[in-house]
C-alpha positions as CSV (number, residue, x, y, z in Angstrom):
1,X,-6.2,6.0,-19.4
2,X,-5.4,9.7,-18.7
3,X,-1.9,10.7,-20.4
4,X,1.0,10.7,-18.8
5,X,1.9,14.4,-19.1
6,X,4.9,16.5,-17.8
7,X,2.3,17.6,-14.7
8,X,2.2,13.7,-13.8
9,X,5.9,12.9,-13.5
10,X,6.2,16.1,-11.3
11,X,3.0,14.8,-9.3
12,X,5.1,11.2,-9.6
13,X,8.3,12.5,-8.5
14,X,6.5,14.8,-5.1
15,X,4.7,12.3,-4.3
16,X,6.7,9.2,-4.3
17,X,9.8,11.1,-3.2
18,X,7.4,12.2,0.0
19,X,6.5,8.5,0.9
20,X,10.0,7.7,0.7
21,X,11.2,10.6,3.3
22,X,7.6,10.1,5.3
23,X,9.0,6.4,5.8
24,X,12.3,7.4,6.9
25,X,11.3,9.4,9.6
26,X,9.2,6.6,10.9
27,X,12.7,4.2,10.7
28,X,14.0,7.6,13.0
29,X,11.4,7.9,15.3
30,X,11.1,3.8,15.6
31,X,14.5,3.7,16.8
32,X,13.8,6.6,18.9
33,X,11.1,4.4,20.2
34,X,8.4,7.1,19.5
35,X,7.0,4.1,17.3
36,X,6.2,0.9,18.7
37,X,6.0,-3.0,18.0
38,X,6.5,-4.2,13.9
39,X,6.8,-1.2,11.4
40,X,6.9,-2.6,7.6
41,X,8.4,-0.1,5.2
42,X,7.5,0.4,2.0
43,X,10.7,2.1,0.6
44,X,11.7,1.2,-3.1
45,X,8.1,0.0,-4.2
46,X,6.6,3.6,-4.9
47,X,6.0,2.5,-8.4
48,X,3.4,0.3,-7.6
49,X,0.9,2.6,-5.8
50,X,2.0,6.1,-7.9
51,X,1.0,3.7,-11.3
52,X,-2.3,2.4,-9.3
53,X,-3.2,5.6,-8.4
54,X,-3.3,7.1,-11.7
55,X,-5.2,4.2,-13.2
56,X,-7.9,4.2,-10.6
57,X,-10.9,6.6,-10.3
58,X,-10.5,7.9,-6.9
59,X,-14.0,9.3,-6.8
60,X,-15.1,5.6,-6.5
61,X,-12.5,3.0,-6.7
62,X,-11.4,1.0,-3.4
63,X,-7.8,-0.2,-2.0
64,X,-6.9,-2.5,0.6
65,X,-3.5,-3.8,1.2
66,X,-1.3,-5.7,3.9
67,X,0.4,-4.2,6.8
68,X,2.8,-2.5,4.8
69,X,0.3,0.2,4.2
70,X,1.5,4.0,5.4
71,X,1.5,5.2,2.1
72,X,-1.3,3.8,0.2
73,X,-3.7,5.8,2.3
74,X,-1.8,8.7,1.4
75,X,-1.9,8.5,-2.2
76,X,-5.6,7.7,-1.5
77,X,-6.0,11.4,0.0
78,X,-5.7,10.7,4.2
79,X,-3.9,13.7,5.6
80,X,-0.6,12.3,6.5
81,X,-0.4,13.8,9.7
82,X,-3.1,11.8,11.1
83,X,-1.3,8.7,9.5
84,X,1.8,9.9,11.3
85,X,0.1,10.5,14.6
86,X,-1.1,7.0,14.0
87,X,1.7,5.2,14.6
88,X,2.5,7.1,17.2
89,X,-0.8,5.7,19.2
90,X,-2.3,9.3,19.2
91,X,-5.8,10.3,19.4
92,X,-5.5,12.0,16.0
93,X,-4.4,9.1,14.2
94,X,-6.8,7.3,11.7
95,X,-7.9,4.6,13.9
96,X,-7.3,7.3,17.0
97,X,-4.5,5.4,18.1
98,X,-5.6,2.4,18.6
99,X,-4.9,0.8,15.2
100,X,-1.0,1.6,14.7
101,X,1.1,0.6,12.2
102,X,-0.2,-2.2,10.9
103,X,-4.3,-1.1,10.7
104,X,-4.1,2.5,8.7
105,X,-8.0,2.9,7.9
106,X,-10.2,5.3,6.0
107,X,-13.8,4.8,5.1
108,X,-13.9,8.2,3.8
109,X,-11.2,7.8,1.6
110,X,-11.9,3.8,0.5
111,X,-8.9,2.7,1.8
112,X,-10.1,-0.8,4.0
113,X,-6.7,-1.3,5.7
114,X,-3.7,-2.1,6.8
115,X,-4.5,-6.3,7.9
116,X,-1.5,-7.6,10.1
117,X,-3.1,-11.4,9.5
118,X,-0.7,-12.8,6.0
119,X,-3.0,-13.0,3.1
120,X,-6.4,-12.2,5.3
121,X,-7.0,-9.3,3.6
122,X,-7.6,-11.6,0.2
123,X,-11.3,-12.4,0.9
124,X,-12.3,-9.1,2.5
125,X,-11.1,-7.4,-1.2
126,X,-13.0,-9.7,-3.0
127,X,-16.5,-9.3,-0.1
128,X,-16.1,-5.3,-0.7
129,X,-16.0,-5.9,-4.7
130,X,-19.1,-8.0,-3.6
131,X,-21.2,-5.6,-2.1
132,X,-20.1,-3.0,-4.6
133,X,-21.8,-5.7,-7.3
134,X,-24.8,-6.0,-4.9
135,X,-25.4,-2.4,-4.9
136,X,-25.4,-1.7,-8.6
137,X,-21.7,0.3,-8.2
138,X,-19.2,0.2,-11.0
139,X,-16.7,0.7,-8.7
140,X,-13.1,-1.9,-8.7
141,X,-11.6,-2.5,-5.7
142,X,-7.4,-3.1,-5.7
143,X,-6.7,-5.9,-3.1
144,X,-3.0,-5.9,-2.5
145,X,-0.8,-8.5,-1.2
146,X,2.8,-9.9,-0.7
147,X,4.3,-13.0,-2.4
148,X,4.0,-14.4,1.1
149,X,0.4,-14.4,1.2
150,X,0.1,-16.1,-2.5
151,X,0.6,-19.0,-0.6
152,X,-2.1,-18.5,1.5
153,X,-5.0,-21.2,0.7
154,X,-7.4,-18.3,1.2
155,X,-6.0,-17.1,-2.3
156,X,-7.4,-19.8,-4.2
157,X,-11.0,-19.9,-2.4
158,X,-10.8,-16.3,-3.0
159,X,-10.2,-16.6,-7.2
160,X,-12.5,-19.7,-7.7
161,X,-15.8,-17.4,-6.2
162,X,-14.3,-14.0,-7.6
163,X,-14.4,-15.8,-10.8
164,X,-17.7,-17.2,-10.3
165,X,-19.2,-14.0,-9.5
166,X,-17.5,-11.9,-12.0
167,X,-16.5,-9.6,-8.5
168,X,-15.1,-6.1,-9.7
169,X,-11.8,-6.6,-8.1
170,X,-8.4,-6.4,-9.4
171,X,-6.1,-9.0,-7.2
172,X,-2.5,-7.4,-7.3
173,X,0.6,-9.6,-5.9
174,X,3.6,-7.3,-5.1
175,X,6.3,-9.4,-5.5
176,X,9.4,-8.0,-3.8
177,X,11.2,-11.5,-4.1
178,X,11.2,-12.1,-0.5
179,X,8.1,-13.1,2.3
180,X,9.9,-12.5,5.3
181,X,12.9,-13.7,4.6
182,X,12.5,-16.6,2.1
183,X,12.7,-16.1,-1.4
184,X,9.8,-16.3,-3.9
185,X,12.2,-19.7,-5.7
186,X,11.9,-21.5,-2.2
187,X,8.3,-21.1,-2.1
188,X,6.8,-22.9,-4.9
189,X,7.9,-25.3,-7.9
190,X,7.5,-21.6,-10.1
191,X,8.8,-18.2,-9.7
192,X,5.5,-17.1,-11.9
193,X,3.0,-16.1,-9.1
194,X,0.8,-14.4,-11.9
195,X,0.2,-17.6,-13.6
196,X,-1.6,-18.9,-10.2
197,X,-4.6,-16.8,-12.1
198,X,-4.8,-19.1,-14.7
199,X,-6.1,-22.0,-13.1
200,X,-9.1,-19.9,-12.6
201,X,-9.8,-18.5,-16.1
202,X,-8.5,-15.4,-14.7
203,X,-6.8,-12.8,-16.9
204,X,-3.5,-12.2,-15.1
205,X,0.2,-11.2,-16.3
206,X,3.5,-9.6,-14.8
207,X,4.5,-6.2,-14.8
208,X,7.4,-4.1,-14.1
209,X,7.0,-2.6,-10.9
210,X,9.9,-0.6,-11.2
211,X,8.8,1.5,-13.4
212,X,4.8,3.8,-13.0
213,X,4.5,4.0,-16.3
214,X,4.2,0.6,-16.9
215,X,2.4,-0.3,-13.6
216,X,-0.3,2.5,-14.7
217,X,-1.0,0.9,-17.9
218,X,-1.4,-2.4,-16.8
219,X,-3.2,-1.3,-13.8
220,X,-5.7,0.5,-15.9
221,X,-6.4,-2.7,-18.2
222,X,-7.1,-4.6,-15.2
223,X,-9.5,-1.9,-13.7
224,X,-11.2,-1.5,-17.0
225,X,-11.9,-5.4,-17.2
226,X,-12.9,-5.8,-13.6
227,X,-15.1,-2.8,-13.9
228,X,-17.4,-4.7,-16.6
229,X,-16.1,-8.2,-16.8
230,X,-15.0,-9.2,-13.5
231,X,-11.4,-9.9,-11.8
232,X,-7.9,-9.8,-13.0
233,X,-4.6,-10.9,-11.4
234,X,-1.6,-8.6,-12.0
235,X,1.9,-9.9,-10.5
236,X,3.8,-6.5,-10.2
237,X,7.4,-7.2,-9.6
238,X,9.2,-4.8,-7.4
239,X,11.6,-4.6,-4.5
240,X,12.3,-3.7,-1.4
241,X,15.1,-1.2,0.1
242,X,14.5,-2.2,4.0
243,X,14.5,-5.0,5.7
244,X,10.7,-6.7,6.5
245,X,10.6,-5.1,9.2
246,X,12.5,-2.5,11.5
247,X,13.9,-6.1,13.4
248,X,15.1,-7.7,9.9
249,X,18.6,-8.4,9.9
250,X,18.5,-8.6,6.1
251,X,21.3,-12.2,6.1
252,X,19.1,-13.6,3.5
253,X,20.2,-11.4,1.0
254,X,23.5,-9.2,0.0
255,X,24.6,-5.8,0.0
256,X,25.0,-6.1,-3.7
257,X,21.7,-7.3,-4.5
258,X,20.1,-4.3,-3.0
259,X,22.4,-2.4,-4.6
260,X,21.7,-3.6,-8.1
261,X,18.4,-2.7,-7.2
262,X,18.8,0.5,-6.4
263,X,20.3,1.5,-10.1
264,X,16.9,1.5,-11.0
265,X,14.8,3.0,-8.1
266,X,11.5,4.4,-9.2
267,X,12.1,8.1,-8.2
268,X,15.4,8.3,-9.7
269,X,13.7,6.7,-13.0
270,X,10.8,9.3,-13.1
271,X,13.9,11.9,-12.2
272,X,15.8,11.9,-14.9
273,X,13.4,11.7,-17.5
274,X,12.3,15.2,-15.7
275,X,15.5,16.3,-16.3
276,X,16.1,14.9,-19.6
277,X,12.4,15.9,-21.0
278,X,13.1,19.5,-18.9
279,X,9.9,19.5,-17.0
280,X,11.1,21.2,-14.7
281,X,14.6,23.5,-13.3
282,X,17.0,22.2,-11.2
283,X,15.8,25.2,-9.0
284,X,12.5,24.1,-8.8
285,X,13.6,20.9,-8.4
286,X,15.3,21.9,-5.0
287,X,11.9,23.5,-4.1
288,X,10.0,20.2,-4.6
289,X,12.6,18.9,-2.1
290,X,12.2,21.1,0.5
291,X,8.4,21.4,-0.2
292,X,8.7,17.7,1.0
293,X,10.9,17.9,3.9
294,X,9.4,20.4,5.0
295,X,5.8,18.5,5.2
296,X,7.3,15.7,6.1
297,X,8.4,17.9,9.5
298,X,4.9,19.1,10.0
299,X,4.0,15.4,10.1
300,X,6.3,15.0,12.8
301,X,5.5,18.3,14.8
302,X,1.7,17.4,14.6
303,X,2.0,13.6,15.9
304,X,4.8,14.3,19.1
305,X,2.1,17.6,20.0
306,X,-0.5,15.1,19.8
307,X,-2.5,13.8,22.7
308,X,-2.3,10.4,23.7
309,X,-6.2,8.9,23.6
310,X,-8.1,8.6,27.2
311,X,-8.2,5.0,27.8
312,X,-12.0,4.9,27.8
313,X,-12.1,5.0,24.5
314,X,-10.6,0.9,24.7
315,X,-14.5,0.5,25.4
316,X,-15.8,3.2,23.3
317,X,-14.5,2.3,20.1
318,X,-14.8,-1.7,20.6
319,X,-18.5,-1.8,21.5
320,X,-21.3,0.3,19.7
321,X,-24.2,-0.9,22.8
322,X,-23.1,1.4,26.0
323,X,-24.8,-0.9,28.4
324,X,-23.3,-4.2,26.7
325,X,-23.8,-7.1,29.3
326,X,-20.9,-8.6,29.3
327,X,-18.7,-5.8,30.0
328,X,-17.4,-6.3,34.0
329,X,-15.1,-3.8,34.4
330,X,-14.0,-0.6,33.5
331,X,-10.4,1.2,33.0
C-alpha cells in the first residue's frame, strides 16, 4: 500500500472536509428547493471513501455505490461542478440533468453509479468485475452498499457466482447502523453483517470506518486479493450525521447517540493528528478552509448559471436509433 505520509492527511483532511461542506450546501439549496425529490447525504462517513481511495489504483480500478453517492465520484476525479449542476437537473450535470441525485455517473472516471433500486447495484458490481475477467484486465471493482441492502436476496446470488468465478470485486457493506430507519439488531438474528461472507468461502471481516487509516489498509488487502484471487467482503462500520434522507425525521434514534458519534468524526480525527504531528500551521490550516469554501461556492455559481436541458434530449438520450418505431409523439 502507498504510505500514509504528512501529504496524505493534508489530501485527507481537504478532501473529506470538502465533501462535508459540498453536502451541506446541497441540505441549503434542497430546502431552498433548488434541489428536488430524495437527497441522501453522506455526512460523517468520509472515512470510508478517503481510505478506499487511497487503496485503489485509480488508473484502473472501478466504484459503484447506492444512491448516497455525491461524493464518491468526486474522490474518483468528476469535476464537482458538474456533480453540483447535477442535482440541480442542469444540462451540465453528469447525466445532463436527467439523472439527479440519485444516478451520479462517470464512464470516464469508472464510477457506474448512483442506483436508487436497495441492493440492485449488487449484481451490476459483480457483471462489471465480470467483464473486466473476460477482458484479461486486472482491474477490482468496489461495489458499495448499505446494511439495508444486505438483506437483499440479490446479495447472496451475487456471492455464491462471485465466488464461483473468482470475479475481481471487493463487496463493501457500509454499515451506518441504520437502513432507513431500522436498526441493523432488528434486521437479522446477528449484528455481524461481515460474517454473511462466510457462508460463501468468502474472505470478509469488519473494519473501523471511522477512522481512513484503518479503512485504507483493509481496503488495500481486499483489493490485492480480489485482484488475483477473486472477491472479498469488508463490513466497514461507520455512521451517519443526517437523517436518511432530507425528509428523515430522525425519532428512531437520539440526540445523544449522534452526539457520541460525533466525538470521533473522521475529519476531526485526521485533524488533530495534523496538528499534533505539525503537518501543517494553523495559518494554513485556515487557508485549506477557505480554499474549500471557496470551491464549494464556485460549485454553486456554476450550477444556478447553468442551463436547464431542452426537453428533446428526453428522447435523445433514452433511444440511440433516431427513427425508433415505436416512438408516437414528440415534446
Amino acid at each position: 500500500m502507498k504510505e500514509i505520509t504528512k501529504e496524505t492527511y493534508l489530501k485527507w483532511y481537504k478532501d473529506m472536509l470538502f465533501w462535508r461542506k459540498f453536502e451541506d450546501k446541497l441540505a441549503a439549496v434542497y430546502i431552498q428547493q433548488k434541489v428536488r425529490g430524495f437527497l441522501h447525504l453522506y455526512n460523517g462517513q468520509e472515512a470510508v471513501l478517503a481510505g478506499a481511495l487511497h487503496a485503489m489504483d485509480l488508473t484502473k480500478d472501478k466504484m459503484i455505490t447506492a444512491y448516497r453517492n455525491h461524493v464518491q465520484p468526486i474522490g474518483m476525479g468528476v469535476d464537482p461542478k458538474r456533480v453540483m449542476a447535477e442535482l440541480y437537473g442542469k444540462e451540465t450535470g453528469t447525466s445532463h440533468g436527467m439523472g439527479g441525485s440519485m444516478h451520479i455517473f462517470s464512464k470516464e472516471h469508472r464510477f457506474y453509479g448512483g442506483h436508487g433500486i436497495v441492493g440492485g447495484q449488487i449484481p451490476l458490481g459483480a457483471g462489471i468485475a465480470f467483464a473486466d475477467k473476460y477482458k484479461g484486465s486486472d482491474a477490482v471493482t468496489l461495489t458499495c452498499f448499505g446494511d439495508g441492502a444486505a438483506r437483499q436476496g440479490s446479495l447472496h446470488e451475487t456471492f455464491n457466482m462471485a465466488m464461483l468465478w473468482k470475479l475481481p470485486v471487493v463487496f463493501v457493506v457500509e454499515n451506518n447502523g441504520y437502513a432507513m430507519g431500522t436498526s441493523v439488531k432488528r434486521t437479522a438474528n446477528h449484528e455481524d453483517i461481515w460474517k454473511l461472507g462466510l457462508g460463501y468461502d468468502m474472505p470478509s471481516k469488519p473494519v473501523d470506518g471511522m477512522n481512513p487509516v484503518k479503512v485504507a489498509e483493509a481496503m488495500y488487502e481486499a483489493i490485492e486479493h480480489a485482484r488475483k484471487d477473486g472477491p472479498y467482503f469488508l463490513e466497514v462500520k461507520t455512521y451517519r450525521y443526517r437523517g436518511h434522507s432530507m425528509s428523515d425525521a430522525q425519532s428512531y434514534r437520539t440526540k445523544d447517540e449522534v452526539a457520541e458519534y460525533k466525538k470521533i468524526d473522521p475529519i476531526t480525527q485526521v485533524l488533530d493528528v495534523i496538528k499534533k504531528e505539525n503537518y501543517a500551521t494553523d495559518d494554513e490550516i485556515k487557508a485549506i478552509n477557505k480554499e474549500v469554501k471557496d470551491k464549494v461556492d464556485e460549485c454553486e455559481k456554476f450550477a444556478e448559471e447553468s442551463p436547464y436541458p431542452n426537453k428533446q434530449l428526453l428522447y435523445d438520450v433514452v433511444y440511440e436509433q433516431e427513427d425508433y418505431p415505436f416512438l408516437k409523439h414528440r415534446l
